[in-house]
C-alpha positions as CSV (number, residue, x, y, z in Angstrom):
1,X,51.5,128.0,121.7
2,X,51.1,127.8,125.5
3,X,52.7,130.4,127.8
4,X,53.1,129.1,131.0
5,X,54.6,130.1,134.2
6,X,58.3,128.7,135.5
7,X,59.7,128.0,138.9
8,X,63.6,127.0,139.1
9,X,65.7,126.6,141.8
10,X,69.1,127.1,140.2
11,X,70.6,125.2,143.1
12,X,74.9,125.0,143.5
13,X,73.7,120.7,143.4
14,X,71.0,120.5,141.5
15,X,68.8,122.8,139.1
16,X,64.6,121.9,140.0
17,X,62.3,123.4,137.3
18,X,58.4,123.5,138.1
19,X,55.8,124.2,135.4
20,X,52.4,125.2,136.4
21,X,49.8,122.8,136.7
22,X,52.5,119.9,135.5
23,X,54.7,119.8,138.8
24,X,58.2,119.4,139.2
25,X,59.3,118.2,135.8
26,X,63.1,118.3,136.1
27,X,65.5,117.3,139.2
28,X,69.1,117.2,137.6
29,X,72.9,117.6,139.2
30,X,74.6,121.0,138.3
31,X,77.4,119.7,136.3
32,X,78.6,120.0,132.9
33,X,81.7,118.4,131.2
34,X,83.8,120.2,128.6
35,X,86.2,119.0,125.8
36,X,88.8,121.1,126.9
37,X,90.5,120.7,123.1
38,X,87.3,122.9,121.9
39,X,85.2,123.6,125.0
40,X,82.5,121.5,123.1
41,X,79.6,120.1,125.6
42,X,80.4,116.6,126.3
43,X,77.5,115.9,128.9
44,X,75.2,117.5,131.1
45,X,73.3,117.2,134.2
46,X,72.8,113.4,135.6
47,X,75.3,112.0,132.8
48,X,77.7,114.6,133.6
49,X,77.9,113.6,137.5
50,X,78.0,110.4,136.6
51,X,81.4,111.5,135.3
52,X,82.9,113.4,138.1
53,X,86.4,111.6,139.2
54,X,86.7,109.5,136.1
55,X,87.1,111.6,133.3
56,X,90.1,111.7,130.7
57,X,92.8,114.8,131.1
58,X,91.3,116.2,128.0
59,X,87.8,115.8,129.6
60,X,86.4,118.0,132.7
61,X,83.0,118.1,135.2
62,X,82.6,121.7,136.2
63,X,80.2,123.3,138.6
64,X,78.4,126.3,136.6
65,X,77.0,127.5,140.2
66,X,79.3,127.7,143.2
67,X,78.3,128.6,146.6
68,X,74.5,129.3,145.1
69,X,75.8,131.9,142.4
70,X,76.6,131.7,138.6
71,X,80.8,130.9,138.4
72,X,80.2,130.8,134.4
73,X,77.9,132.6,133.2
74,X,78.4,131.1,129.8
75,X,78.0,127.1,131.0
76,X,75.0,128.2,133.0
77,X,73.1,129.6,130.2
78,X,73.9,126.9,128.2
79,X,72.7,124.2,131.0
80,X,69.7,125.9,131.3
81,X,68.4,126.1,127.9
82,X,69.3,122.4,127.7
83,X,67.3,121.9,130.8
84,X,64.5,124.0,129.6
85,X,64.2,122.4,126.3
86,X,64.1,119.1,127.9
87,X,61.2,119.8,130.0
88,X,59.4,121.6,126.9
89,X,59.6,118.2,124.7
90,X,57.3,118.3,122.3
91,X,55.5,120.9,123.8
92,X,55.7,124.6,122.3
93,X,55.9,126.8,125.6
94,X,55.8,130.9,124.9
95,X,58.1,133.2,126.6
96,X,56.9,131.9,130.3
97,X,56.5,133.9,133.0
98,X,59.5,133.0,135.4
99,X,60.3,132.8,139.0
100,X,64.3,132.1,140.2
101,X,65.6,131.9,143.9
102,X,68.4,133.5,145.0
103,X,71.0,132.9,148.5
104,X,69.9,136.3,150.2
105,X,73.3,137.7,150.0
106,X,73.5,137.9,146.4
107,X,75.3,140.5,145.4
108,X,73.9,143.2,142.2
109,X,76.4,142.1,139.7
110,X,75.8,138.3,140.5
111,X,71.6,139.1,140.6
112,X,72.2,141.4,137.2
113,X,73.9,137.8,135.8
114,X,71.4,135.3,136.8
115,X,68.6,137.5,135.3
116,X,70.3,137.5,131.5
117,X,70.9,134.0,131.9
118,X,67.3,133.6,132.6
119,X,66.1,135.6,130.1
120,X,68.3,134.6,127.4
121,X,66.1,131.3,127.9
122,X,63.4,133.0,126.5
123,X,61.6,134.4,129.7
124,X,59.1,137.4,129.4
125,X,59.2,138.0,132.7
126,X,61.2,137.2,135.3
127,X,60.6,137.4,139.4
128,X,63.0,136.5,142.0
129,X,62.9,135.4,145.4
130,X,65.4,134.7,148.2
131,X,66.2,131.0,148.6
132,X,64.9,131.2,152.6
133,X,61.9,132.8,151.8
134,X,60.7,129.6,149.3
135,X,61.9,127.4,151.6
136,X,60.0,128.5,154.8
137,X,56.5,128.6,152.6
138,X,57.3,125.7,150.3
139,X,57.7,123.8,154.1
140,X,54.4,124.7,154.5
141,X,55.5,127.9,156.6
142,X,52.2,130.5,157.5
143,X,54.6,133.4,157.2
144,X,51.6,135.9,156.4
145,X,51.0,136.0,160.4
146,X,52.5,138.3,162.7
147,X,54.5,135.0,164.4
148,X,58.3,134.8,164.4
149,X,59.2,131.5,162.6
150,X,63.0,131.1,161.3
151,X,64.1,128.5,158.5
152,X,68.1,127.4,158.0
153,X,68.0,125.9,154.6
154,X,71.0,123.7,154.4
155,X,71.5,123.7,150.3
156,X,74.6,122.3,148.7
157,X,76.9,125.8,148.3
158,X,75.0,127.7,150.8
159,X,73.5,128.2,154.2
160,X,70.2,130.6,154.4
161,X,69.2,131.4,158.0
162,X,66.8,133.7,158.1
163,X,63.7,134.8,160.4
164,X,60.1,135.5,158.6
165,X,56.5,137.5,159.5
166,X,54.0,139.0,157.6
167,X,55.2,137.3,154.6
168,X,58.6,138.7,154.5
169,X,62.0,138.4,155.6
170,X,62.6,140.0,159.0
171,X,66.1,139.2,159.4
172,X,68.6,136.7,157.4
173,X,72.0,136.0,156.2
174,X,73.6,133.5,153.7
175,X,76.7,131.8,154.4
176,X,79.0,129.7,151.7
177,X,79.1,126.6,154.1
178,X,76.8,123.4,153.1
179,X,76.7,119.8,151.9
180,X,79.4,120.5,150.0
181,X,81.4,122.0,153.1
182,X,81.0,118.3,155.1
183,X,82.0,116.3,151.5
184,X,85.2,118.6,151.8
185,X,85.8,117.7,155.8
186,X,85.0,113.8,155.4
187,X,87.8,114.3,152.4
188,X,90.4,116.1,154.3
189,X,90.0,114.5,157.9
190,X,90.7,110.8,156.1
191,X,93.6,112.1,154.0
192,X,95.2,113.7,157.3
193,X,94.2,111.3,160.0
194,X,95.0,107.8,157.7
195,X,96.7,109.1,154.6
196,X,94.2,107.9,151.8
197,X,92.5,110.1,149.4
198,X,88.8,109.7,148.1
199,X,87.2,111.1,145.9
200,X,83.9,113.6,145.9
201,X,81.4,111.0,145.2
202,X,83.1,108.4,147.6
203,X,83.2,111.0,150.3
204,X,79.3,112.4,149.0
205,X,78.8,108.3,149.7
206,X,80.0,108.1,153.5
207,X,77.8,111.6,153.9
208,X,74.5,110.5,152.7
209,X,74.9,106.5,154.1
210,X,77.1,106.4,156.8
211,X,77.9,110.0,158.3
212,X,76.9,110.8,162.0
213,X,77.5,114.1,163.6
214,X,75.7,113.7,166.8
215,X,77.6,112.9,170.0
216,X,77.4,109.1,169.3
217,X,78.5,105.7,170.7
218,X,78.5,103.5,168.3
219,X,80.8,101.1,166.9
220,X,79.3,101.3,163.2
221,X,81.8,100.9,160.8
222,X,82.1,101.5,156.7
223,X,84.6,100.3,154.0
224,X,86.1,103.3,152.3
225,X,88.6,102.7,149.2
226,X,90.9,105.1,148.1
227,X,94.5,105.8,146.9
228,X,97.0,105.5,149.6
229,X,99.2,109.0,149.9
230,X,102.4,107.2,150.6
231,X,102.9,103.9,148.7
232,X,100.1,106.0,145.5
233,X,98.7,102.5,145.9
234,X,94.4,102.0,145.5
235,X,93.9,100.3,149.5
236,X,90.6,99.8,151.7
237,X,90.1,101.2,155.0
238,X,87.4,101.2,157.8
239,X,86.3,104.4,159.5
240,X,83.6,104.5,162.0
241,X,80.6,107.2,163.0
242,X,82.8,108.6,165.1
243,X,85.2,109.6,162.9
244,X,82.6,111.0,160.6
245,X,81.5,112.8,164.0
246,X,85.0,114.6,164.1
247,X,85.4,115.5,160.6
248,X,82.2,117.5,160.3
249,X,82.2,118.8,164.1
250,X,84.1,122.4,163.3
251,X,82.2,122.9,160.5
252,X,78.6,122.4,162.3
253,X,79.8,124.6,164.8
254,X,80.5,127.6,162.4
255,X,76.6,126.7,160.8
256,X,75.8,126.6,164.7
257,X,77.3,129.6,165.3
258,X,75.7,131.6,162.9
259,X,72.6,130.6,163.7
260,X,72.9,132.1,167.5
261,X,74.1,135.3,165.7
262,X,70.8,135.9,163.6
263,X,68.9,134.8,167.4
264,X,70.7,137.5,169.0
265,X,69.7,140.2,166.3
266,X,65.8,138.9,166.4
267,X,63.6,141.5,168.0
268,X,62.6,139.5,171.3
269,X,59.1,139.3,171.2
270,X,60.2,137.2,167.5
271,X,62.7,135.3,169.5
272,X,59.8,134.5,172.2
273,X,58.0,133.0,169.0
274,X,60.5,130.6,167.7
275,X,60.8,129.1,171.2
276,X,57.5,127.8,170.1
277,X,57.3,127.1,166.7
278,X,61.0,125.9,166.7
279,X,63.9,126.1,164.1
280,X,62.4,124.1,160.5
281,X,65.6,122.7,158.7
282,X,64.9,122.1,154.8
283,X,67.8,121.6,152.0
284,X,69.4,118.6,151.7
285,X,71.9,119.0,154.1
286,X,69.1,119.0,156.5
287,X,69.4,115.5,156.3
288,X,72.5,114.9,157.7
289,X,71.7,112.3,160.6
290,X,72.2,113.7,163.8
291,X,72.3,117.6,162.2
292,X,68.5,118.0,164.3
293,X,69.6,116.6,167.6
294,X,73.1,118.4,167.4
295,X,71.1,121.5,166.7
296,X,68.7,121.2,169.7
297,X,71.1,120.1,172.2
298,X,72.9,123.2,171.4
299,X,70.2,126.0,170.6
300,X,68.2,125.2,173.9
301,X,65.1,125.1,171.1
302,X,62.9,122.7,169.3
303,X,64.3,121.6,165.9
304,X,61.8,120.4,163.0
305,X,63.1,118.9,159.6
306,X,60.8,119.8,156.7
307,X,58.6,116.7,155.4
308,X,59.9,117.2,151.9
309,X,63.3,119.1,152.8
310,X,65.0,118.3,149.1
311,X,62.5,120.0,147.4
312,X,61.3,122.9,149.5
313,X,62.1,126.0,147.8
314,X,60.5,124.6,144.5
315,X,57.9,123.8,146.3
316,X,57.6,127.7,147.2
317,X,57.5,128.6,143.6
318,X,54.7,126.5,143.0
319,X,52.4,128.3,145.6
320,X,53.6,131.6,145.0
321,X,53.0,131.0,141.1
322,X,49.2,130.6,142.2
323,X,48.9,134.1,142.0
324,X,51.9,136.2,140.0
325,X,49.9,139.1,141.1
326,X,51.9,138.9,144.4
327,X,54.9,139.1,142.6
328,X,57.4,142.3,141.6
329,X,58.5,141.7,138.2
330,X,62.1,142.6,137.9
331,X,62.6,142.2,134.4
């Protein structure tokens, strides 16, 4: 039997697992659906999001993370050891050594949680790291040097801003607005402003192809169907950029805002640094078109997105996992 070391990024969207000297072997949605008649496992992961908005009353797709901490505890550890028998296959891994990122504002009792999930799996050890610190040195991040650099690492529950040097967190804070936060606005600003509802994946569809939050000109429009409020009928409508410009403009400027507060906290000969090495964006909201320019025009500094922004913080598990020694185990 092999025992080989673990990196997972138990991510609000999706849960990344990393096994040394393999590579990322699993990238699949955080969703289960439940038989509510006997709370049996229906599907999980891919199949399971595939199911969100069309399932049966007696059928339902829940989140076992929310805003980047276990909401049930019992789904969770029942996802994982699905997901971790999956990537095993055939092979027999040996209570593996395993590192887990955490939002930095995770509180004991939800830390305490994600650690006997984990080692219910199997673990023998267990390490954990906070989301921003992965982030900054899976984007490639020197973080060992006495420089300022600061990372926002957009996920899809949480926000992690947070400024790094000598290989640790200086200063950060995690806040429960994301990509999920601008799927909720793109919902709400078409129910109130034309009175049709969409679903999440139709409104996760207009944020990943079509959305625009940059101060923009353009006449680009996009076919949206959904259920008409008033007559309950299904009907299509247009929207343009610049709607999707006004349904996610409050909510960039609370992420905006937030931002400026961990600036002014930053010990100024950090805040000197940053003007230089600029702001590095990674998650997958990072890719939110117009997110970097927004960001710049209102920061007064440079912007940079991660080359790899999706999977950043498993990235960081696979570099720290080079040498455990480095590591505190914690459990």
């Amino acid at each position: 039997m092999l025992s080989k070391d673990i990196g997972i990024d138990l991510g609000t969207e999706n849960v990344l697992i990393y096994i040394k000297d393999e590579g990322i072997v699993l990238n699949e949605p955080n969703v289960v659906v439940i038989n509510k008649k006997d709370n049996s496992i229906v599907a999980i992961g891919e199949e399971a999001k595939n199911m969100l908005g069309k399932t049966p009353r007696d059928i339902k797709a829940i989140r076992p993370m929310k805003n980047g901490v276990i909401a049930d505890l019992e789904l969770t550890e029942l996802m994982l050891e699905k997901f971790i028998k999956k990537v095993k296959g055939n092979k027999s891994i040996l209570r593996p050594r395993v590192l887990i990122c955490c939002p930095s504002s995770i509180t004991e009792v939800e830390k305490n949680a994600l650690i006997e999930t984990v080692r219910e799996t199997g673990a023998r050890k267990i390490y954990i790291e906070e989301e921003a610190k992965m982030a900054a040195i899976g984007a490639g991040i020197k973080i060992s040097k006495s420089t300022g650099n600061m990372v926002v690492d957009i996920g899809g529950g949480t926000t992690d801003i947070a400024v790094l040097s000598l290989d640790d967190i200086v200063i950060s804070k995690s806040i429960p607005i994301a990509g999920n936060s601008f799927t909720e606005e793109i919902i709400k600003y078409i129910r109130e402003n034309y009175e049709i509802l969409v679903g999440e994946p139709t409104a996760e569809k207009i944020k990943c192809e079509f959305a625009n939050c940059h101060n923009l000109k353009s006449k680009k429009e996009y076919k949206v169907k959904g259920r008409n409020l008033i007559t309950g009928l299904p009907q299509t409508i247009t929207i343009t950029e610049k709607d999707t410009e006004k349904a996610l403009n409050n909510i960039i400027k609370k992420i905006i805002k937030e931002i400026q507060k961990i600036l002014e906290k930053t010990p100024p000969e950090l805040s000197s640094d940053i003007i230089d090495t600029g702001i590095v964006l990674t998650g997958g909201g990072s890719l939110l078109k117009g997110l970097r320019e927004k960001l710049m025009e209102e920061l007064k500094v440079p912007v940079l997105i991660a080359s790899s922004p999706l999977t950043c913080v498993i990235d960081g598990t696979k570099i720290l996992l080079k040498d455990v020694k480095k590591l505190n185990s914690i459990a």
